[in-house]
C-alpha positions in Angstrom: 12.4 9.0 14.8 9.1 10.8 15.8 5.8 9.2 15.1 4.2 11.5 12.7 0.6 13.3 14.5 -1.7 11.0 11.9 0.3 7.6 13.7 -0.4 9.0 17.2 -3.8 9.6 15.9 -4.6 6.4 14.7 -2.5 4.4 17.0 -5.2 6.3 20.0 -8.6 5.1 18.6 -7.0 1.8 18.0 -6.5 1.7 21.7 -9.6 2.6 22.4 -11.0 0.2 20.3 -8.7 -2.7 21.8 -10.2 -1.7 25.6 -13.3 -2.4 24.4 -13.0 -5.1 22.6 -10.7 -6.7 25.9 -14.5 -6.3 27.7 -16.3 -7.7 25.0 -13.7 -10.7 24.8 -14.1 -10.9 28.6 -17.8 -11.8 28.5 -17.0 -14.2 25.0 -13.4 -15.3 24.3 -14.8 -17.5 21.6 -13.8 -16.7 17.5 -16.0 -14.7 15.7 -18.8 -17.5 14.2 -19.3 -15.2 11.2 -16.7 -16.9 9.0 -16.2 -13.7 7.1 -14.6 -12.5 10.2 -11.9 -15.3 10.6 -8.9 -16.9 9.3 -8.8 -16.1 5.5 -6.3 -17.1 2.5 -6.9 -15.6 -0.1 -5.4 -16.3 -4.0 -6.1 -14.4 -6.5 -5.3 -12.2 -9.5 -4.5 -8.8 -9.4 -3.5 -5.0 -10.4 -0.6 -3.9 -8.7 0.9 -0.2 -9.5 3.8 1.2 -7.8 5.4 4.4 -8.1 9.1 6.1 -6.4 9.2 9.7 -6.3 12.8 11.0 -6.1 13.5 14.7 -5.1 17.3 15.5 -4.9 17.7 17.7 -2.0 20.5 19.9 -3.5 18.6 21.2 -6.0 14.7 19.9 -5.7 15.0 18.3 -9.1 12.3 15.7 -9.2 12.0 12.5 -11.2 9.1 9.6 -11.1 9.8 5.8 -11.7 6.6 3.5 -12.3 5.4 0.3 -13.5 2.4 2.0 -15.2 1.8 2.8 -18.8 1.9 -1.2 -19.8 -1.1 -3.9 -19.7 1.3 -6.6 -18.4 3.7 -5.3 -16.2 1.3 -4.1 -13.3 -0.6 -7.9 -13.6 0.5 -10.1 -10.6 -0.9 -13.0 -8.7 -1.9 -12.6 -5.2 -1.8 -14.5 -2.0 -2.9 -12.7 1.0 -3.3 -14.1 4.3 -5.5 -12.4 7.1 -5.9 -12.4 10.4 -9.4 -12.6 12.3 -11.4 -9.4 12.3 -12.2 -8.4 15.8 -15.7 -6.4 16.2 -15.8 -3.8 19.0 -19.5 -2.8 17.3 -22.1 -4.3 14.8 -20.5 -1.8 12.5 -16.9 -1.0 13.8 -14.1 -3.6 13.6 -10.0 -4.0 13.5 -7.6 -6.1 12.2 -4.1 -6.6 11.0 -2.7 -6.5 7.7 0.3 -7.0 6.0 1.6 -7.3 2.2 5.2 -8.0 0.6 6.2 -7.8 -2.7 9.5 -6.9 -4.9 9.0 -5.0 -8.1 10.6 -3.7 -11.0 10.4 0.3 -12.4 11.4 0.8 -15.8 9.2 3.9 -17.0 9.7 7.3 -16.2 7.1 10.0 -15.7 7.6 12.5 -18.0 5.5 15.7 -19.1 2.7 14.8 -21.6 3.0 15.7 -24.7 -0.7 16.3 -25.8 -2.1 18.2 -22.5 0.2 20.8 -20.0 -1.5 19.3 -17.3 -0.9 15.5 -17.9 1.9 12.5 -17.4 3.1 10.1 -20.1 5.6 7.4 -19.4 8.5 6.9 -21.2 11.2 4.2 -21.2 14.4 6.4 -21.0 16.8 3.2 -20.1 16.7 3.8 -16.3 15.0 1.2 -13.9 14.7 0.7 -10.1 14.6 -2.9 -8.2 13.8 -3.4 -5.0 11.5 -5.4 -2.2 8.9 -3.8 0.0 7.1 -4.9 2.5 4.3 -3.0 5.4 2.3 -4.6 8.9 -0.2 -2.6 10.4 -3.7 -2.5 12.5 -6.3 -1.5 10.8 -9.7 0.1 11.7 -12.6 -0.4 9.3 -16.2 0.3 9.0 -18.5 -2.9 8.3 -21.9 -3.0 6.2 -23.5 -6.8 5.9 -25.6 -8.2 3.6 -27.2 -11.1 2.6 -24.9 -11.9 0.1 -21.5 -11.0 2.0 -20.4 -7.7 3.8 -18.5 -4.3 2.8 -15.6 -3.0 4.6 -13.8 0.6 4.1 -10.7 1.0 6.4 -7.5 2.9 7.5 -4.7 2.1 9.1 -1.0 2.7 9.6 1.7 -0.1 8.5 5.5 0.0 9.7 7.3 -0.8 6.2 10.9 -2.3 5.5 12.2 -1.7 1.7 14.5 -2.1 -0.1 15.9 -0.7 -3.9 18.9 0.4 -6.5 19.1 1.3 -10.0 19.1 5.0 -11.6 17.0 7.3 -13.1 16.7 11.1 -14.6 16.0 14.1 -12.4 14.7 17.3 -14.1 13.3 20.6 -12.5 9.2 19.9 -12.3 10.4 15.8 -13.2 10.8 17.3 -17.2 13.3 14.4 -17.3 14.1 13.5 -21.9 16.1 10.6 -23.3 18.9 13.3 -23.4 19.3 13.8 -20.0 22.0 12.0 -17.9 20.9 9.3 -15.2 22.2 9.4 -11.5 22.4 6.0 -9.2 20.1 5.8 -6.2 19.5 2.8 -3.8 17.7 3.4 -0.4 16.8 1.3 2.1 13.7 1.7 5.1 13.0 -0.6 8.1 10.7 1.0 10.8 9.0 4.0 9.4 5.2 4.3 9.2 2.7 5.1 6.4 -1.3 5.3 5.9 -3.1 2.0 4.6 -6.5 2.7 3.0 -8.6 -0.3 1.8 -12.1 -0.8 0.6 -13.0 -4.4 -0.3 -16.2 -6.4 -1.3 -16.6 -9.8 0.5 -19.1 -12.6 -0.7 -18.9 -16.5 0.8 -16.1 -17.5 -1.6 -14.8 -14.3 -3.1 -13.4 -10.6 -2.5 -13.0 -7.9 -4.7 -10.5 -5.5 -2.7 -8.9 -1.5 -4.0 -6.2 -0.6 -1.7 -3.8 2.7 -1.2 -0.8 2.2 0.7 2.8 4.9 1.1 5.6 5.6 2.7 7.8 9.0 2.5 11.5 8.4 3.7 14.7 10.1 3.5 18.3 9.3 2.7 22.0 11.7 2.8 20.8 13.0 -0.7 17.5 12.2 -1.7 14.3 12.1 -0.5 11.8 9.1 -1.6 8.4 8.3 -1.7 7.1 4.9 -2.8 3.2 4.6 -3.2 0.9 1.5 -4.0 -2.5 1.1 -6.0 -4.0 -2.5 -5.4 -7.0 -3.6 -7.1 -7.1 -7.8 -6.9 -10.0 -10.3 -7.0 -9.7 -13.5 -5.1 -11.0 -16.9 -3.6 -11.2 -17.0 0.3 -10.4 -20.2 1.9 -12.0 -19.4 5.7 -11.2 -21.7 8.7 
């Protein structure tokens, strides 16, 4: 499958970045002493919302399945493990990321019923379950302080997924309770997506937003699973 322009893009400054940062290495092959740059794991709490977007290509009728609209259901513990953060600059850096998790969809989007230009979510018995999972190189812009650093960054991750369960199609996504469901399942390994992260380090803790997606296609449908990440954690360094 082609590399979309963006991946050929990004994959091209990262291999600019990686020559220099094979002649830095050459004159320093030590880790990075700044501990906020090395090994980190990182446990925390977080907000996780995901969304599947489900056009059917016979007829382009559209239909959303989410995990948002509830207090609980987004709430998830974290555990991410990083990588070291290699600087090419005082400001410039790269790394690698990854992130796995399975889910469970069981609201619909659905017109709102109190502005034409809004989204409610509605439980209309459908549900999709599935696993996910994206690793990627990342390139990120660095600002330090005294009291930790800043990072804002974009990348591309290869994803593998997994899902099945139904859901409601409607022209514009107007699905109703009244509407029949259809049964989808879908399955990814290998295609590419943009990572965007902005995160807020200290010595012992990070506050991290990140926006992940992947658009894919199957024989009758074509998907598109998204990720909103907002966690708050306690990094372990070594």
């Amino acid at each position: 499958m082609p590399l979309h322009p963006l991946t050929v893009s990004a994959f091209s400054i990262l291999l600019l970045f990686s020559v220099n940062s094979t002649t830095l290495a050459a004159e320093d092959t030590a880790p990075p002493e700044d501990p906020l740059l090395g090994w980190s794991i990182t446990p925390g709490i977080g907000v996780r919302v995901v969304s599947l977007d489900v056009t059917r290509k016979s007829d382009g009728y559209t239909g959303t399945l989410t995990n948002d609209g509830s207090f609980t259901d987004p709430i998830y513990l974290s555990l991410d493990i990083e990588t070291p953060s290699w600087m090419v600059s005082k400001a410039v850096g790269f790394s690698i990321r990854s992130h796995s998790q399975t889910f469970r969809l069981t609201r619909q989007e659905i017109p709102s019923s109190t502005s034409t230009s809004g989204q409610d979510y509605a439980d209309l018995g459908t549900s999709v379950q599935g696993y996910y999972s994206y690793l990627g190189p990342t390139v990120f812009y660095r600002m330090v302080d005294p009291s930790g650093d800043s990072r804002f960054g974009l990348g591309y991750g290869y994803w593998k997924a997994w899902f099945h369960g139904d859901i409601v199609l409607a022209p514009d996504g107007a699905a109703t309770a009244g509407m029949p469901s259809v049964s989808i399942d879908g399955s990814i390994d290998g295609s590419t997506g943009p990572i965007f992260f902005m995160q807020a380090r200290g010595k012992r803790g990070v506050l991290e937003i990140a926006l992940s997606s992947v658009s894919f296609s199957g024989p009758n449908y074509r998907f598109s699973l998204r990720e909103l990440n907002m966690s708050i954690g306690y990094i372990v360094t070594f």
